[in-house]
N, C-alpha and C positions, 0 to 999 in steps of 0.2 A: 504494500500500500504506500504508497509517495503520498509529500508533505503539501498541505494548506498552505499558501505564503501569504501573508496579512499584512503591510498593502503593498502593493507594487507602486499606488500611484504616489510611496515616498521615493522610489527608486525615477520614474518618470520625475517628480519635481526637482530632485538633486544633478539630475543631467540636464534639465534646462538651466542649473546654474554652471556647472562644470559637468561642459560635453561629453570629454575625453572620456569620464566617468559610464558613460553608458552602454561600450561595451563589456567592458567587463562585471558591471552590473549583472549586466540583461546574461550573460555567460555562468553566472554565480546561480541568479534565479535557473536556470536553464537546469545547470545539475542537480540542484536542491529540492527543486520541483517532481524531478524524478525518484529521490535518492530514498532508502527505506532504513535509515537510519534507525539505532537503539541506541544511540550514545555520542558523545563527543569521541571515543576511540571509531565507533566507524565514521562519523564526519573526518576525523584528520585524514582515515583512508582515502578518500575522495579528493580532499582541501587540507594537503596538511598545516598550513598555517592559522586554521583553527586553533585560537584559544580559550578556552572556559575561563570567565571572571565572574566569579557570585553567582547568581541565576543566569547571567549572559552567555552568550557565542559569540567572539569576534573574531571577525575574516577581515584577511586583508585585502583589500582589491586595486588593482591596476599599480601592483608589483609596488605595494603598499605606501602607495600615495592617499588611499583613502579606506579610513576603517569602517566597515558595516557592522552594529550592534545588533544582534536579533536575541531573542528571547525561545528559545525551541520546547517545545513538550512534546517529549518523544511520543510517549504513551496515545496521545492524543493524533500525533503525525501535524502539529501547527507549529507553524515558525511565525514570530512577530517581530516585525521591522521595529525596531524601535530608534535606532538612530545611525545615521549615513554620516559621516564626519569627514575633513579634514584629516591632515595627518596632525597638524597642530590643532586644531579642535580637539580632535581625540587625548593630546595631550594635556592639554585644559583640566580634563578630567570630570566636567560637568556631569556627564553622560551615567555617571557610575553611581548617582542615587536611583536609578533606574533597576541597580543589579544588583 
């Protein structure tokens, strides 16, 4: 059973600000969408630059110029966008009362 991605249209708003961002985006959603994941050990099999923080999943994307936050519940098969960053956003840290 492949995962639920909750929204896509923050991945569409984050490429209307930084283009470059969307394919590798849209290539992340592409495997994920498929992927029948039980854990962050089988996501790194896929992506291994997955790293669990708190409740979070962060991938790196477009050879980690930009971090995507999601939220996964395996059990469920849902992934939730929670936040598309910067690579300095990301380091902010903001993002991480989220996780």
């Amino acid at each position: 059973m492949s995962f639920i991605i909750l929204s896509y249209s923050r991945i569409r708003e984050f490429s209307l600000i930084y283009p470059d961002a969307k394919e590798p985006l849209d290539r992340w959603y592409e495997i994920t969408e498929k992927a029948d994941w039980e854990s962050i050990s089988d996501a790194r099999q896929e992506l291994p630059h997955a790293d669990a923080i708190g409740d979070c999943t962060c991938f790196n994307i477009g050879g980690n110029k930009y971090r995507l936050i999601t939220k996964i519940i395996y059990k469920k098969k849902k992934i939730f966008i929670k936040h598309i960053l910067t690579h300095s956003e990301y380091d902010k840290g903001h993002w991480k009362d989220d996780c």
